[in-house]
TINUFI-774248 format. One record per residue (C-alpha): residue number from 1; y, z, x; residue in one letter. Coordinates in steps of 0.2 Angstrom, whole numbers, always signed. Each point is the difference from the previous one (the first is absolute). Example, Ala and Ser with C-alpha at 12.3 -4.5 7.8 and 13.67 -1.06 7.14 Angstrom:
PT    i     py     pz     px  aa
PT    1    -22    +39    +62   A
PT    2    +17     -3     +6   S
This chain:
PT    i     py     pz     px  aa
PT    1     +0     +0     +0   X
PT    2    +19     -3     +7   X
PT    3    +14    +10     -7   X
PT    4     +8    -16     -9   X
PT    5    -14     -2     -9   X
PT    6     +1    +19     -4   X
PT    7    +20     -3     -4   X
PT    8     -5    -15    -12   X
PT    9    -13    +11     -8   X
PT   10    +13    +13     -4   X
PT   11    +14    -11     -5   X
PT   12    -12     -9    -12   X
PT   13     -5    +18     -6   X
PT   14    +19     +3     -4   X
PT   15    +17     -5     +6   X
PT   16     +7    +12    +12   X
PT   17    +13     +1    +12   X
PT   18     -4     +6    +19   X
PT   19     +1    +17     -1   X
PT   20     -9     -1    -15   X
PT   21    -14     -9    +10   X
PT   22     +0    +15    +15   X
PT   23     -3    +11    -14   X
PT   24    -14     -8     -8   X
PT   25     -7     -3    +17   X
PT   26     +1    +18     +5   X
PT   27    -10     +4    -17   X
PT   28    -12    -12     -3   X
PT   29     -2    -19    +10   X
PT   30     +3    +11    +14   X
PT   31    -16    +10     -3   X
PT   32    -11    -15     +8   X
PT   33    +16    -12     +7   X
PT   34    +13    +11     +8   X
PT   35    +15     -5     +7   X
PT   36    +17     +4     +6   X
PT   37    +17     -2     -9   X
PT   38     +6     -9    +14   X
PT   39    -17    -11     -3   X
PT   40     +4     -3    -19   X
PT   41    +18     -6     +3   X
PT   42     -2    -11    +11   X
PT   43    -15     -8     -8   X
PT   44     +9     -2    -16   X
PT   45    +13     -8     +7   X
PT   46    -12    -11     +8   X
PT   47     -9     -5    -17   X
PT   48    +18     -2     -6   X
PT   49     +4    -15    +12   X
PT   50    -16     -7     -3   X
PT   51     +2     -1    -19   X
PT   52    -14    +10     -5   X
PT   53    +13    +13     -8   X
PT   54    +18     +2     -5   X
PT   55    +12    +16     -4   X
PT   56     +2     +2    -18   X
PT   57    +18     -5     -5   X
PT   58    +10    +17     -4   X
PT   59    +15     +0    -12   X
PT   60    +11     +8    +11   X
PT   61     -3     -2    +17   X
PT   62     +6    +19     +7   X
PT   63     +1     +3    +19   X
PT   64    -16    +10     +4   X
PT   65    -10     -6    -15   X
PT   66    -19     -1     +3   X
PT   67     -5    -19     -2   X
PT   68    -17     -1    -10   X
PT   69    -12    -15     +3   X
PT   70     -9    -10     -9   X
PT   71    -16    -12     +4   X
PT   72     +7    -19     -3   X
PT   73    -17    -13     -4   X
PT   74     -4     -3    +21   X
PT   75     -2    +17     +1   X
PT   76    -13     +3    -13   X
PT   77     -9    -16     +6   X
PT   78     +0     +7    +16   X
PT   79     -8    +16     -5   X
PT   80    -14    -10    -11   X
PT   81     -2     -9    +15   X
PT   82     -3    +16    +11   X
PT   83    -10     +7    -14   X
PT   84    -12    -14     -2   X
PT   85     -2     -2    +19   X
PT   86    -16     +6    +10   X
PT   87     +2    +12    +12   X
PT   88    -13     +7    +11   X
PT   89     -1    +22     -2   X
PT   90     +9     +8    +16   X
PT   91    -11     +9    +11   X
PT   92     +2    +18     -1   X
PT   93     +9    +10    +15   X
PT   94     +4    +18     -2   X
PT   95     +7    +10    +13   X
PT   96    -11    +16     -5   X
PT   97    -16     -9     +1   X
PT   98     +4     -5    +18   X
PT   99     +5    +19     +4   X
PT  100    -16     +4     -4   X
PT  101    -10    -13    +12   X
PT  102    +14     +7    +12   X
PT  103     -3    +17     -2   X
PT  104    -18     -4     +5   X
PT  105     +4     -1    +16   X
PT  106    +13     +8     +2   X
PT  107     -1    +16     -8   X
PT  108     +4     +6    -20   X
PT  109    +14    +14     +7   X
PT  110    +12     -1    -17   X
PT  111     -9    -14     -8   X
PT  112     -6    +15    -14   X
PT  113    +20     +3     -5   X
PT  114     +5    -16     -3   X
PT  115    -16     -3     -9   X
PT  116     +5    +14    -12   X
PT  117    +18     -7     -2   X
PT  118     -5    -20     -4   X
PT  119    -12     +8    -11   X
PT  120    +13    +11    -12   X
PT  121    +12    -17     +2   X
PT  122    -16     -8     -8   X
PT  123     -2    +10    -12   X
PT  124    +17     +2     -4   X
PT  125     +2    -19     -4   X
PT  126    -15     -1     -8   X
PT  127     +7    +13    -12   X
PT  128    +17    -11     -3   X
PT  129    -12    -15     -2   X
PT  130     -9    +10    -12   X
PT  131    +18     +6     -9   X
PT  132     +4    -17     -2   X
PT  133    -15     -6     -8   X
PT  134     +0    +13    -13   X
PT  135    +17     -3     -3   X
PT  136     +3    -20     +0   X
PT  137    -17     -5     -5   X
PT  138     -9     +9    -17   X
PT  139    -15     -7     -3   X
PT  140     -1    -14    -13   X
PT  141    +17     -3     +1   X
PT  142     +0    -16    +14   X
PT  143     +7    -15     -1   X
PT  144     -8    -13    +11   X
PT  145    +16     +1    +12   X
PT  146     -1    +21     -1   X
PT  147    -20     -3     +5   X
PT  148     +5     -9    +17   X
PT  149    +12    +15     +4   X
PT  150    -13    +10     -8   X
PT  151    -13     -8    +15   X
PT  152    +12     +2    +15   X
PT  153     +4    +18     -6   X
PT  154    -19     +3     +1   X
PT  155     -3     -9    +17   X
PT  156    +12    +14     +5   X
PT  157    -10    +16     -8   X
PT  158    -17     -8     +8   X
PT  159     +9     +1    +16   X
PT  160     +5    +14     -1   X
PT  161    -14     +7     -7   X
PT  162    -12     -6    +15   X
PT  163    +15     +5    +14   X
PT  164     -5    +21    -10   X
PT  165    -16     -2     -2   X
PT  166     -1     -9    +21   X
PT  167    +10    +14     +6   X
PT  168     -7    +13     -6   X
PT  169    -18     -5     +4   X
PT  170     +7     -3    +20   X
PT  171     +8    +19     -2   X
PT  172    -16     +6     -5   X
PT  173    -10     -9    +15   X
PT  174    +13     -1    +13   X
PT  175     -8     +3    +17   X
PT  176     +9     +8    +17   X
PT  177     +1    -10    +12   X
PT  178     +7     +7    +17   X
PT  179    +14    -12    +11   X
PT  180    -13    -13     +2   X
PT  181     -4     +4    +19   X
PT  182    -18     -2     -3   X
PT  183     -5    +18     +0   X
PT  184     -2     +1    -19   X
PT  185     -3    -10    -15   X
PT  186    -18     -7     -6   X
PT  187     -1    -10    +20   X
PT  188     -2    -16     -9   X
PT  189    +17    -12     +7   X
PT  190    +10    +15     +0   X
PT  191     -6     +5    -19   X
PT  192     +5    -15     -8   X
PT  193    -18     -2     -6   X
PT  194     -4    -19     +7   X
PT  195     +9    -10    -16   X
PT  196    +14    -14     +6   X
């Protein structure tokens, strides 16, 4: 996914100015596409000279007045385009999962802590993800549209809900391994058990 595409999406979803955008990035799109304001802005602009949208015409133009956008037609066409396009999944890398081969061989002095703390930020946005479906999504109520949102909203909580269930499982397991000067651990490659 690229953030215009994420832009369009939003735009189509409802009109809104820049500002607005941040906002809506900061509380939902940017739950699985983050960016920064700076990021937005400059993409709008961007999608603006390119014709794919165009700030709604205000009455009265004030001095410091939010502009809002809208999508024009090349822009939808370009998101149906995006939409229908294939695209390979991304291979997974997760800075975590690499500690853990790290610590290996190196040692797993501190690795416990911070273990504890991705796992309450887990389950923390779990429980927002959680909040949100119970709020936004009762059941027999979907539109087709709301049973999309409905499906990314759920991708999240599965996520989530593995990241919980992963932690805790590597809490409850998690061996010591010394510095990795060869003088403890299982002997087998430093303790990294033979794999990769």
């Amino acid at each position: 996914m690229s953030l215009p595409h994420a832009i369009l999406t939003a735009l189509l979803e409802r009109p809104s100015s820049g500002l607005d955008l941040t906002r809506r990035f900061d509380r939902s799109i940017g739950y699985f596409w983050s960016a920064t304001h700076q990021q937005i802005y400059r993409e709008l602009g961007r999608l603006e000279a390119e014709g794919q949208i165009r700030a709604l015409p205000t009455e009265a133009p004030a001095r410091g007045q939010k502009k809002a956008y809208e999508v024009l037609p090349a822009g939808r066409a370009e998101l149906a385009r995006w939409t229908a396009a294939a695209q390979d999944p991304k291979p997974h890398r997760d800075a975590m999962l690499l500690r853990l081969r790290a610590a290996a061989v190196v040692g797993t002095a501190g690795l416990e802590a911070d273990l504890r703390r991705h796992l309450e930020l887990h389950r923390r946005q779990l429980t927002e993800y959680q909040e949100i479906e119970a709020r936004d999504f009762p059941p027999g109520e979907e539109s087709a549209q709301a049973r999309l949102q409905h499906l990314v909203l759920r991708a999240g909580i599965e996520l989530e809900t593995f990241w919980t269930q992963w932690l805790t499982e590597a809490l409850e397991g998690l061996p010591t391994v010394a510095d990795g000067s060869g003088h403890s651990g299982s002997g087998r490659n430093g303790g990294h058990g033979g794999s990769g």
